[in-house]
C-alpha positions as a printed Julia matrix, in Angstrom:
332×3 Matrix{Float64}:
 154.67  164.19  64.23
 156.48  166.66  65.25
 160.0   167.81  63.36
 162.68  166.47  65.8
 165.36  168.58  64.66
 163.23  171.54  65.34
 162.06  170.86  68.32
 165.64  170.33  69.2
 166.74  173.77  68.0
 164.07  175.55  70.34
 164.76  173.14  73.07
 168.25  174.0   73.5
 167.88  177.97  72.85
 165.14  177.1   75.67
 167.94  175.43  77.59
 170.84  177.75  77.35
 169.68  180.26  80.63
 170.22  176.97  82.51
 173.62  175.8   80.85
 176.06  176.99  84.43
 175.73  174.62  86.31
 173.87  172.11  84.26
 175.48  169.28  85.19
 174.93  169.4   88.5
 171.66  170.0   88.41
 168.53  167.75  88.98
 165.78  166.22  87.17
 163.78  167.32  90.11
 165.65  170.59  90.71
 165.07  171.56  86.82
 161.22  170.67  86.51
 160.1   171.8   89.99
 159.07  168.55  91.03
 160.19  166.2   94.67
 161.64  163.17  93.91
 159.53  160.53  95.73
 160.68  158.54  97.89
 160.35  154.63  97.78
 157.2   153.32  99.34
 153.99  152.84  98.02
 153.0   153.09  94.4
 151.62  156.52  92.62
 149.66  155.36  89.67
 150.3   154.56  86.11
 153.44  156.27  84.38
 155.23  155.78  81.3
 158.23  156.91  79.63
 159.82  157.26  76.58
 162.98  158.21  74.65
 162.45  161.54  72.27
 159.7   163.88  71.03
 158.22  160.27  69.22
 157.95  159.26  72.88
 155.21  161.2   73.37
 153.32  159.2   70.92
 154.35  156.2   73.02
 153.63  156.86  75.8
 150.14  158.55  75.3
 149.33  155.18  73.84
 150.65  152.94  76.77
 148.55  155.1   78.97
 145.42  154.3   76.94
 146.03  150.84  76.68
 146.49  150.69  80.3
 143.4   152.35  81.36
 141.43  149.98  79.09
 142.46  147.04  81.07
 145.62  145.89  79.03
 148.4   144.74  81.0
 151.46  147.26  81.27
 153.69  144.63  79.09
 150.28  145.29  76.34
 151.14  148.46  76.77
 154.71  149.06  76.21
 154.12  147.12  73.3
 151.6   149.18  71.62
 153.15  152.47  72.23
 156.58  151.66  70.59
 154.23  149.83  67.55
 153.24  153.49  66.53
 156.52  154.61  65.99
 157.19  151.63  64.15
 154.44  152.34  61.38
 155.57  155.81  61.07
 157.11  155.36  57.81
 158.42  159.4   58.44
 160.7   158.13  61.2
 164.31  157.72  60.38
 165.53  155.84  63.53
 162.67  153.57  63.8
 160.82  150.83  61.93
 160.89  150.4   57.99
 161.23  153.73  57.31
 164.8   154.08  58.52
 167.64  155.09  57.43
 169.69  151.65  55.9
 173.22  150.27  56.38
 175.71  150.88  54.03
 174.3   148.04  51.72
 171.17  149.37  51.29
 169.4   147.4   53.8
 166.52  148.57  56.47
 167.77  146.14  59.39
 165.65  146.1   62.56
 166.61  145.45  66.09
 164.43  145.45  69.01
 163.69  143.74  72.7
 160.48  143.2   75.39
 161.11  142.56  79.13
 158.54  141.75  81.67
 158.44  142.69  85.26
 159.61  139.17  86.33
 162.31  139.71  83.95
 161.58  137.55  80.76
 162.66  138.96  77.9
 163.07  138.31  74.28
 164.71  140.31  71.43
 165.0   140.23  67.59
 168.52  141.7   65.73
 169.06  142.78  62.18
 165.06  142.08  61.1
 164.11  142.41  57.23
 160.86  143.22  56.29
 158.71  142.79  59.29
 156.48  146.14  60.16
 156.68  145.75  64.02
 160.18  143.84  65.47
 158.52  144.54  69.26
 156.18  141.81  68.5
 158.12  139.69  66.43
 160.32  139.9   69.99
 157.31  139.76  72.76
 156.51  136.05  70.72
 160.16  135.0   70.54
 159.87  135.33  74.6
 156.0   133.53  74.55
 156.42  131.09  72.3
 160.06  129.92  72.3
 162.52  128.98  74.69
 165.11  131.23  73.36
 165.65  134.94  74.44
 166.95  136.46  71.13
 166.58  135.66  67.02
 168.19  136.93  64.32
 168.64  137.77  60.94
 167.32  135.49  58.32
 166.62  133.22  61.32
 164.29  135.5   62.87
 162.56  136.76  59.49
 161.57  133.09  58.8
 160.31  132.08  62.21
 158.21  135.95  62.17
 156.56  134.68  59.12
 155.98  130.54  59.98
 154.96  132.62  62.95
 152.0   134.76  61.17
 153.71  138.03  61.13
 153.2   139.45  57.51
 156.1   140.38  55.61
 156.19  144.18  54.47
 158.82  145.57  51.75
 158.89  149.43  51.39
 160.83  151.81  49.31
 160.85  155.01  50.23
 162.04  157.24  47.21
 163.64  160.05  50.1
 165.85  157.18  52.23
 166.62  155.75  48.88
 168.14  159.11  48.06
 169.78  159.57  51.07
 171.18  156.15  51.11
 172.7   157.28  47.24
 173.78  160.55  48.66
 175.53  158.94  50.96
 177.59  156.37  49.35
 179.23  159.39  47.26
 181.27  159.76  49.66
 180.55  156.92  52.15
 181.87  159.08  55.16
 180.72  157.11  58.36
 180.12  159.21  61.62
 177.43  159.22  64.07
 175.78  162.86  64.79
 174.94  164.08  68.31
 171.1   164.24  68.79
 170.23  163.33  64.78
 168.14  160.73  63.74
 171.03  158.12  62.5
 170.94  156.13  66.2
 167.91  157.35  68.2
 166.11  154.46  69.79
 162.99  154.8   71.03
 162.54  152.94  74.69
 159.41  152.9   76.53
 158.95  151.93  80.43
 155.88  151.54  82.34
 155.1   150.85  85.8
 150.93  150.1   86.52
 149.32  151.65  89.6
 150.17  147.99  91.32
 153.88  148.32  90.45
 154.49  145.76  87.87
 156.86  146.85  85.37
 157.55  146.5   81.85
 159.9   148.07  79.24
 160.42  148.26  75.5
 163.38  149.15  72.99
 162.9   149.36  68.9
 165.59  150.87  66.3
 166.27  150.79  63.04
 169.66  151.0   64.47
 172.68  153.09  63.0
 172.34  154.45  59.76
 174.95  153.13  56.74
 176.31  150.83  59.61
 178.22  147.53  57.94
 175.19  145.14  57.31
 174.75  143.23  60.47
 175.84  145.37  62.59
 173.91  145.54  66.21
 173.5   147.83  68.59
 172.35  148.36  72.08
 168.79  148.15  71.16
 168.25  144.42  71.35
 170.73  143.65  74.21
 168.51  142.83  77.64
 170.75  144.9   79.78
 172.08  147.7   77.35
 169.43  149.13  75.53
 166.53  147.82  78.43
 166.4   146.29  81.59
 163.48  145.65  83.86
 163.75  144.41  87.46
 160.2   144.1   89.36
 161.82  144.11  92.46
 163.65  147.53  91.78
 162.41  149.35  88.21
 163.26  149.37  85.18
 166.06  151.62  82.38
 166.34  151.99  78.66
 169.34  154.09  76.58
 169.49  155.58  73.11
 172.65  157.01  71.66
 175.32  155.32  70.26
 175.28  151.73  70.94
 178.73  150.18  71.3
 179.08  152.7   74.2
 176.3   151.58  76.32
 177.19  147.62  75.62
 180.31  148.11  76.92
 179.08  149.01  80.3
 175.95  147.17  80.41
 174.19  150.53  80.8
 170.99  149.85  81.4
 171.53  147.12  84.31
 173.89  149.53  85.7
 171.11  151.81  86.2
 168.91  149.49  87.77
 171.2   147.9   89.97
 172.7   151.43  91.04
 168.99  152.15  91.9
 169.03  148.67  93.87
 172.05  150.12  96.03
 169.95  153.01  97.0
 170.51  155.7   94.28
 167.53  157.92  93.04
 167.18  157.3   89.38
 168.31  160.52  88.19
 171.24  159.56  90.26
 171.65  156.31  88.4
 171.42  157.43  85.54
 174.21  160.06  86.06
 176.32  158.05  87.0
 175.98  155.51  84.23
 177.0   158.34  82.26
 179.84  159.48  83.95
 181.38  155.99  83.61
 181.06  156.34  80.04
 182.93  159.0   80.37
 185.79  157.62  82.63
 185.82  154.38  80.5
 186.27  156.44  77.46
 188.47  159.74  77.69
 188.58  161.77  75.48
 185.0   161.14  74.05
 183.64  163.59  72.03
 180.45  164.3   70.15
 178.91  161.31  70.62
 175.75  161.03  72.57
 174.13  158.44  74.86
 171.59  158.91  77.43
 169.57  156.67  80.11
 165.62  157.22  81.6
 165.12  155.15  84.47
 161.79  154.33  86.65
 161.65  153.39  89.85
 158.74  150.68  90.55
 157.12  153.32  93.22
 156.49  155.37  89.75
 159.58  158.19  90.7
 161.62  158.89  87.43
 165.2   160.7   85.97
 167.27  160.92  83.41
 170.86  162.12  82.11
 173.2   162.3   78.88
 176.11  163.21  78.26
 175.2   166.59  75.98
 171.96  168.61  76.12
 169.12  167.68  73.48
 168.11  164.57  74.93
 164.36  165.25  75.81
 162.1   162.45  76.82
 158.14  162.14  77.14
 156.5   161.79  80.67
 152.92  160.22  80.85
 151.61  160.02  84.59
 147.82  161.41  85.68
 149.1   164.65  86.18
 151.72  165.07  83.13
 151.86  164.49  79.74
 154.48  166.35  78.11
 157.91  166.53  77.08
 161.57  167.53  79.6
 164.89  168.01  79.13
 167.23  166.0   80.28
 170.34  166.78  82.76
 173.35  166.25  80.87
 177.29  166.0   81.37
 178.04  169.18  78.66
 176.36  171.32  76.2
 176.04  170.7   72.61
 176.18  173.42  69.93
């Protein structure tokens, strides 16, 4: 997989011929691309928070054209981030809380809108299905903790206990000084989300985290919260967020997206101005990050955050590769 933090450095010296006027400017502008207009869908596409979205979203696209349904597929492509044991944001391989502890989050929603969501998960390789079966099989929308660990495993779900020598050391490294602060663009609270529309229009979304790294044990994000971290509307489309957490709960981000595209708003747009409410909600904000993909169910697309570095995968007929995002200010 490709180094994040690298790809980030080149990606913002990249960026920095287009930083007047960045905020202003367009998904569409930037890329070269119409928005399209609502009508009729375009085909298959899939998106996905990060350079790990491109993963993703390649897999949701194969899944899809061997006859899975679009919920199969946003499924599968967030599973492959969750085995990647080099991840630090996702899966068992992330980064603990402050007690040591790998604690999963994560959430499914379909395009009628059933959802279901596990919080702080122990143990279990892949929280997006421990979630997708909480929604099939129960009448409940979210399980967690010890709760949801026992019903994953009277459910069939394997448990899986790692130790990974390198988060071990970082995890010891850290509580020398035990100095807690989340780091624009850097792998201590990036989600990965993954939306897909089919070529009939039926939606689905995704969202799995190993949350905040040396967060107080229990501690949950955005992640697993239908309507922060993901939201799906068939009627309308569908958003996800990564960043910091607590700031896209408070303002229901990703429903705010979706229901600013329901008013009429493209979803760059929406997204925008999701962000700029962070902003007004919280002045004075500084160096923390959050930023929102949206999809439209006719398969048009956007994005924004409040600083540069947020890059996102697109997977459509014609594209597969990775964008910047517009964005409030620059970092660095």
């Amino acid at each position: 997989m490709t180094d994040r933090r690298r790809f980030l450095q080149l990606g913002l010296a990249g960026t920095a011929a287009l930083a007047t006027g960045c905020a202003a400017t367009t998904l569409e502008d930037r890329n070269g691309t119409a928005p399209a207009r609502p009508g009729a869908p375009r085909g298959p596409v899939f998106l996905s928070t990060w350079d790990h979205g491109l993963e993703a979203a390649r897999k949701g696209w194969n899944v899809l054209q061997a006859k899975g349904t679009v919920l199969d597929a946003v499924e599968q492509g967030v599973m492959l981030i969750e085995s990647d044991l080099g991840s630090r944001s996702v899966g068992l391989g992330g980064l603990p809380d402050r007690d040591g502890r790998t604690t999963l989050d994560a959430c499914i929603q379909t395009h009628e809108g059933l959802a279901g969501a596990v919080a702080c998960l122990e143990d279990i390789e892949h929280p997006i299905s421990v979630a997708r079966a909480v929604m099939e099989r129960t009448p409940h929308v979210m399980l967690v903790g010890e709760g949801a660990k026992q019903w994953a495993l009277d459910n069939g779900f394997p448990e899986k206990k790692v130790d990974l020598p390198e988060v071990r050391q970082a995890w010891q490294e850290w509580l020398a000084k035990s100095a807690y602060k989340p780091v624009v663009n850097i792998e201590n609270h990036d989600t990965i989300g993954l939306l897909g529309v089919d070529g009939t229009g039926r939606l689905a979304g995704s969202c799995t985290t190993s949350g905040l790294a040396f967060k107080i044990h229990g501690r949950v994000g955005d992640s697993p919260i239908i309507g922060g971290g993901l939201f799906v509307d068939g009627d309308v489309g569908a958003a996800c967020a990564t960043g910091l957490g607590e700031l896209v709960i408070r303002i229901a981000g990703s429903h705010t997206v979706v229901e600013l595209m329901r008013q009429g708003m493209e979803p760059g747009a929406a997204c925008k101005e999701a962000v700029q409410r962070i902003l007004r909600k919280n002045p004075g904000l500084t160096e923390q990050q959050v930023g929102f993909l949206a999809l439209r169910k006719d398969g048009a697309y956007g994005a924004h955050a409040i600083y540069s570095g947020f890059n996102f995968a697109v997977r459509t007929a014609e594209d597969d590769r990775l964008l910047e995002s517009p964005y409030e200010r620059k970092w660095g």
